[in-house]
C-alpha positions as CSV (number, residue, x, y, z in Angstrom):
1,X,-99.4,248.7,66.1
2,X,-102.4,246.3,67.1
3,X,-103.0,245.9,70.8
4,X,-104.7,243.2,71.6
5,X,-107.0,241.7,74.5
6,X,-109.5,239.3,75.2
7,X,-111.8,239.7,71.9
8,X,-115.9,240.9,73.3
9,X,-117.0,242.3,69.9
10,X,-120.8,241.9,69.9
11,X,-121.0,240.9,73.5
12,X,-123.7,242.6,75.7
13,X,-123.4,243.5,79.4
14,X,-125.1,240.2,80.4
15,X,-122.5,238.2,77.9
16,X,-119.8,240.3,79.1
17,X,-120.1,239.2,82.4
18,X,-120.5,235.8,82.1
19,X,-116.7,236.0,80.4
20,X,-115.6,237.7,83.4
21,X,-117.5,235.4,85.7
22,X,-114.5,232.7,85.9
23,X,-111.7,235.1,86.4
24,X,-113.8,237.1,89.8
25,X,-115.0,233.3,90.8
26,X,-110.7,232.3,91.0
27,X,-109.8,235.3,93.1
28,X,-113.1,234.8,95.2
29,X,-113.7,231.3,95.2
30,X,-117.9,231.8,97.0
31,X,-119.0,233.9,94.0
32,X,-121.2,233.2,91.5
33,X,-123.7,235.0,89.0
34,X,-127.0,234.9,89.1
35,X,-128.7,233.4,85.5
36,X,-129.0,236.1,83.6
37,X,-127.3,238.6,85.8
38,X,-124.7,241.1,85.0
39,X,-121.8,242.4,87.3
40,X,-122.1,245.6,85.2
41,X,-124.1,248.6,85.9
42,X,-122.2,251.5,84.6
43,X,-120.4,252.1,81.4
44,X,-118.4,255.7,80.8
45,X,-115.7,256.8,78.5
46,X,-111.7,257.2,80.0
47,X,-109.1,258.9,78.7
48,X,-105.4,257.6,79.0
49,X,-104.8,260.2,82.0
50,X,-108.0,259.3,83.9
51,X,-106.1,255.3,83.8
52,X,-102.7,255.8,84.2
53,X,-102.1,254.6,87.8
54,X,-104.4,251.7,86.9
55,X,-102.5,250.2,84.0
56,X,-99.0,248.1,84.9
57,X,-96.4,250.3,84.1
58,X,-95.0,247.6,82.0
59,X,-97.5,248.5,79.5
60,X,-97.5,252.4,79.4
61,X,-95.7,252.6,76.2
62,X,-98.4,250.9,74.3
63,X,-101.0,253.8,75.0
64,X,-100.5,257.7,73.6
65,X,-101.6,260.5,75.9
66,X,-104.6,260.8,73.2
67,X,-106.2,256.8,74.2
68,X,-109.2,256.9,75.1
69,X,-111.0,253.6,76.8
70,X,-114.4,252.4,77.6
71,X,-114.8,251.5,80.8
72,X,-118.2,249.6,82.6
73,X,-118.1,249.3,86.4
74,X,-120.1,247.5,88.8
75,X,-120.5,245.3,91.8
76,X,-119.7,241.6,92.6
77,X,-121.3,240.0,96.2
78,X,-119.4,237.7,98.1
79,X,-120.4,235.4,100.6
80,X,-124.0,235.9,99.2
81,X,-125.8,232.8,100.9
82,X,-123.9,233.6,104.3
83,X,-124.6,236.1,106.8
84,X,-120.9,237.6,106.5
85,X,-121.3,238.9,102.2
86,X,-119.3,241.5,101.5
87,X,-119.7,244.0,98.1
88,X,-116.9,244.5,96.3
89,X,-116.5,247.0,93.1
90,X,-115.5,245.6,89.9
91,X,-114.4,247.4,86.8
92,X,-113.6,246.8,83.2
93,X,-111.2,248.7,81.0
94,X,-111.5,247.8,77.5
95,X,-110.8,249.7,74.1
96,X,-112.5,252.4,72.6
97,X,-114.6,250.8,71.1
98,X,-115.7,248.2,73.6
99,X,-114.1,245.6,71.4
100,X,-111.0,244.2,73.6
101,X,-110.7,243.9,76.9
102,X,-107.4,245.0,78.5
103,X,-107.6,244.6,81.8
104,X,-110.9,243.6,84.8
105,X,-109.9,244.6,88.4
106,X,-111.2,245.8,91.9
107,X,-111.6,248.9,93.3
108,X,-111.0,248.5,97.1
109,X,-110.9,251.6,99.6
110,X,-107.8,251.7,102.1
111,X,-107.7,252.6,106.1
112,X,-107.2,256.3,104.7
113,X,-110.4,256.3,102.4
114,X,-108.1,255.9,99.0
115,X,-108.8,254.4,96.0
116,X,-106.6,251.3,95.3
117,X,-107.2,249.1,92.1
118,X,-106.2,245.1,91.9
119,X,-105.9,243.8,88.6
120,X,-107.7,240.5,88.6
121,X,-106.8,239.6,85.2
122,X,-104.5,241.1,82.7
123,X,-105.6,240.2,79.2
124,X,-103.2,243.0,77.4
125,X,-101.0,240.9,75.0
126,X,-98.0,243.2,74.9
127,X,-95.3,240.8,74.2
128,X,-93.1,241.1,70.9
129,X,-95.7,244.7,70.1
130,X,-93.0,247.5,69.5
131,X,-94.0,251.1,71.7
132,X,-96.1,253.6,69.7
């Protein structure tokens, strides 16, 4: 089975986030990147365990217990020009290999200091993919 995503083969941290750029600049409509800039600071290595809760459920039975995924974090400012910005955490889960991305969301903290994730854009294309 072939799961597929938003194709970045090649791409570097700087390209990467210019892909991205649209899809953080609909769910905040103030941001923009800086020429140049990268959202990205951070890349590490995830296994499927270290994920789980962040991948829809709806789409657990394309990924083994033995998936890993490359992951690159970093941070997005809103409200940049104004005296109210606000820093938000923005994360990338992609393939192994860094090839496809599945999925770019934000990490926001809640009133009891735990981790929630928002998917800002799904690029997994699971439909008509049979379950491993």
């Amino acid at each position: 089975m072939v799961i597929k995503g938003l194709c970045v083969k090649g791409l570097d941290t700087v390209e990467i986030s210019q892909r991205m750029e649209k899809y953080v600049a609909e769910y905040f409509t103030d941001y923009k990147l800086g020429a140049g800039q990268s959202m990205f600071v951070e890349s590490f290595i995830l296994h499927f365990d270290e994920v789980r809760d962040t991948i829809p459920a709806e789409h657990h039975i394309l990924f083994t217990e033995d998936d890993k995924f490359s992951g690159m974090s970093g941070y997005v400012t809103v409200n940049y020009a104004q005296s109210e910005s606000k820093e938000h955490v923005v994360m990338l889960l992609m393939d192994e290999h860094s090839t496809y991305i599945y999925f770019l969301c934000l990490q926001e903290t809640n009133e009891k200091g735990e981790d929630k994730f928002i998917i800002i854009n799904d690029f997994c294309q699971c439909r008509n993919i049979e379950a491993r």
